[in-house]
C-alpha positions in Angstrom: -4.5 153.1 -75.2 -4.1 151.6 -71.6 -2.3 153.8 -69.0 0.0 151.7 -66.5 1.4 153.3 -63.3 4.3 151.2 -61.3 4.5 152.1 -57.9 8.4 151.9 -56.9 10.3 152.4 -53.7 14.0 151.1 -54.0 13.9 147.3 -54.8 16.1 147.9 -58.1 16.9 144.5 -59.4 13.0 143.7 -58.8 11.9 146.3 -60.6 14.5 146.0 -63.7 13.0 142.1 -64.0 9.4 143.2 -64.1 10.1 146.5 -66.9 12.3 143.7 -69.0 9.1 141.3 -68.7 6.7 144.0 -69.2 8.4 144.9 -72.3 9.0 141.4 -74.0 5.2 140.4 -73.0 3.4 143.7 -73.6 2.0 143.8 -77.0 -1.4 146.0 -76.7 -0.6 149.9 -76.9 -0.1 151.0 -73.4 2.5 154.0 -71.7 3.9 153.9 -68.7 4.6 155.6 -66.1 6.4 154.9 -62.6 5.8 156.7 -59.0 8.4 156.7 -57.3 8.1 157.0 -53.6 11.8 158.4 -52.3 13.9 155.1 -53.3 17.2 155.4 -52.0 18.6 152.6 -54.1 19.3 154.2 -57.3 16.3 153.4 -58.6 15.5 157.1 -58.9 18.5 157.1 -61.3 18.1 153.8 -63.3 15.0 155.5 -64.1 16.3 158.6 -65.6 19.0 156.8 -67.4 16.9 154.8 -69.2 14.3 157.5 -70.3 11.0 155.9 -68.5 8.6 158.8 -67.7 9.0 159.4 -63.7 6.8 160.8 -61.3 9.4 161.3 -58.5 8.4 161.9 -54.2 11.6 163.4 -53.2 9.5 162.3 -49.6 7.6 159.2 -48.6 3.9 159.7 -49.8 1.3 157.1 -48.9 0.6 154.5 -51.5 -3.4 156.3 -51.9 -0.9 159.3 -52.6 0.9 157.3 -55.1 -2.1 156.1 -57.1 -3.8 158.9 -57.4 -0.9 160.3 -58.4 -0.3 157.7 -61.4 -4.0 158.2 -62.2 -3.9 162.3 -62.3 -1.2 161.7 -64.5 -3.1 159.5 -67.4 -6.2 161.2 -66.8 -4.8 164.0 -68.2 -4.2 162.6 -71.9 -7.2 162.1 -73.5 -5.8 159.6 -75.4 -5.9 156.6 -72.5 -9.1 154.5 -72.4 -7.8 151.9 -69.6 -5.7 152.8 -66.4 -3.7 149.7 -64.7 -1.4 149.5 -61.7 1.1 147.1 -62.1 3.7 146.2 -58.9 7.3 146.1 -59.5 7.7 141.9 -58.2 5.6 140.7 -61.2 6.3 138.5 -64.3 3.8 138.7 -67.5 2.7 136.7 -70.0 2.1 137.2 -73.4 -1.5 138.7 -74.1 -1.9 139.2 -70.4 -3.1 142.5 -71.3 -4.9 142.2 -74.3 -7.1 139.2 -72.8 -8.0 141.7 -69.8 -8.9 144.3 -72.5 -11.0 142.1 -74.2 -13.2 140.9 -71.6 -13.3 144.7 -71.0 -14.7 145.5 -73.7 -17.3 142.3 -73.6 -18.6 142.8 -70.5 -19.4 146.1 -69.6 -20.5 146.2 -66.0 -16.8 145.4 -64.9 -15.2 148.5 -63.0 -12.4 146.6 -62.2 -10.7 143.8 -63.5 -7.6 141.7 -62.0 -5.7 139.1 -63.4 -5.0 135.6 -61.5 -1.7 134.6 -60.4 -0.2 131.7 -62.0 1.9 130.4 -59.1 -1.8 129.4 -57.6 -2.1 127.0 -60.0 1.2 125.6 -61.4 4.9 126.7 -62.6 6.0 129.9 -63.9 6.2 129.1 -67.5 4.7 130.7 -70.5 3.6 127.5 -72.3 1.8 126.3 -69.1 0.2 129.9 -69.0 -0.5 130.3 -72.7 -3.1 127.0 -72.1 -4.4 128.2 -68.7 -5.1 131.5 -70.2 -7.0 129.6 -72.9 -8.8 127.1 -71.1 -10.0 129.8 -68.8 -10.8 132.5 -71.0 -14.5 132.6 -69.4 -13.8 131.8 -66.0 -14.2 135.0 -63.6 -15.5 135.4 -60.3 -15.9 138.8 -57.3 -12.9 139.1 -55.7 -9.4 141.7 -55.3 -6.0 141.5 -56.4 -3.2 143.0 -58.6 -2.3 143.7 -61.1 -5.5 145.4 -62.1 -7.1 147.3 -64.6 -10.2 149.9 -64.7 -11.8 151.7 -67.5 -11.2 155.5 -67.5 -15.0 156.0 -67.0 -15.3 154.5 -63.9 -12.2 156.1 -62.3 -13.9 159.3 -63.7 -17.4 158.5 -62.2 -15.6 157.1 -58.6 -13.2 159.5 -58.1 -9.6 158.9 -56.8 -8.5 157.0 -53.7 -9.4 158.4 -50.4 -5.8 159.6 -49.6 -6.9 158.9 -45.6 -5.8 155.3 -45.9 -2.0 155.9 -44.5 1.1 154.2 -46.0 0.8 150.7 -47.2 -1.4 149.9 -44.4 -3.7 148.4 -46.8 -8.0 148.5 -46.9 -7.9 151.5 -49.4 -8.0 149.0 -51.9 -11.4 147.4 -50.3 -12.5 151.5 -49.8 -12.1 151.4 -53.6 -13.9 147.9 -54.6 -16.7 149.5 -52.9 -16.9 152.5 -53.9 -17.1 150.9 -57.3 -19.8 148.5 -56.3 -21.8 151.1 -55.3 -21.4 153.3 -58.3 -23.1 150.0 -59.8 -20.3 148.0 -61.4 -18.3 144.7 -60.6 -15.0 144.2 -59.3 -13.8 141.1 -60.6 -10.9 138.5 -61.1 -10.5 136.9 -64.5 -9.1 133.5 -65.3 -8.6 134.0 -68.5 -5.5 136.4 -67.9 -2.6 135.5 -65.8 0.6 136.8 -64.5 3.3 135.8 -62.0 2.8 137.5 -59.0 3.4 135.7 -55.6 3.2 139.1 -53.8 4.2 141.3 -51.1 7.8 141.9 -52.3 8.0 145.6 -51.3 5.8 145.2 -48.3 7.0 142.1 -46.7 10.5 144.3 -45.8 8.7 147.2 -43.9 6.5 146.8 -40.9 2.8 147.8 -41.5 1.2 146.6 -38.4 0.6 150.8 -37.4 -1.0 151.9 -40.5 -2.3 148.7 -40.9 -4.4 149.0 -37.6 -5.2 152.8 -37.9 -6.5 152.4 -41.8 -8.9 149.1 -40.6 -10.1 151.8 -38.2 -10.7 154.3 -41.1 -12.6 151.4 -42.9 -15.0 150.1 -40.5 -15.7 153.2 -39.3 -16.5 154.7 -43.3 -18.2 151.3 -44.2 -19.5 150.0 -40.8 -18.9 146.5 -41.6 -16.2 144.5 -40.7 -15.0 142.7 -43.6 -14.7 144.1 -47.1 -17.7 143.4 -49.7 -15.4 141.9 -52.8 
């Protein structure tokens, strides 16, 4: 059973697309569960309507706030082997997640598995993504992205994210990658598993720079280096 946590903040209509996709696309066993971070859009609402299980910040959290938050959450049924985060701009694909499962479960040095996005390569159609998929089924390689997907032993053996990573200022991803690289697992992209995903359509409305600056501070400083391992 794989655990998925969507991260919301207002963004409605974006967020209705991606559950309708996740839905029609989403065969594998997985729950769900959204954080939502203060949305003043109805969102907050929608949600409750519609009976999806809600974590809900009546005040702006960070998004390492968020995710562990999501994370808590599954780690707490005993039932979830997997835990994902999925964003709320994205399109799927059938067997998006089952393909990620699988090379789970094949290769078992992976502590963290992404999906590519299709718009790198060609249109946003399910035929053209069905044969990409399949022609690619072997094809993987270091590097970070979302959606992604982590088996729960490695979030157990890592820990949460470090909740000093402010806002969406990014890097606590790359805190995380190599956190899990030193815990002596990969952190890879996969081919062989694709969604739609051209990114940033929360962030690109709201001005990071700030948080952005103060958590590459918090990075280099933790890591010493100054660029991120995967």
């Amino acid at each position: 059973m794989v655990g998925l946590m969507l991260t919301t903040y207002n963004q409605l209509e974006d967020t209705k697309h991606t559950l309708q996709s996740l839905r029609q696309n989403t065969s594998h066993p997985y729950r769900l569960v959204i954080v939502d971070n203060a949305s003043t859009d109805g969102t907050v609402a929608y949600l409750k309507e519609n009976g999806y299980r809600l974590v809900e910040n009546e005040q702006p959290v960070s998004l390492t706030e968020a995710l562990n938050q999501g994370i808590t959450y599954f780690l707490a049924d005993p039932e979830i082997t997997h835990i994902g985060w999925i964003h709320n701009d994205m399109e799927f694909y059938p067997k998006w997640l089952e393909r990620l499962i699988d090379f789970l479960q094949d290769k078992k040095d992976i502590g963290k598995l992404a999906p590519v996005s299709l718009h790198l390569f060609g249109p946003n159609d399910p035929q053209f993504a069905e044969e990409f998929m399949a022609s690619n089924s072997g094809v993987s390689y270091p590097g970070n992205t979302c959606p992604w997907i982590m088996p729960r032993e490695v979030i157990e053996k890592v820990g949460l994210f470090d909740e000093r990573f402010v806002k969406c200022g990014g890097y606590e991803d790359w805190d995380y990658n190599n956190r899990i690289l030193e815990a002596g697992y990969n952190v890879l992209i996969t081919q062989g598993s694709t969604v739609w995903h051209p990114a940033m359509g929360t962030r690109k409305n709201h001005d990071e720079s700030e948080s952005s600056g103060k958590n590459a501070e918090l990075y280099f400083r933790k890591w010493g280096i100054h660029s991120p391992k995967v």
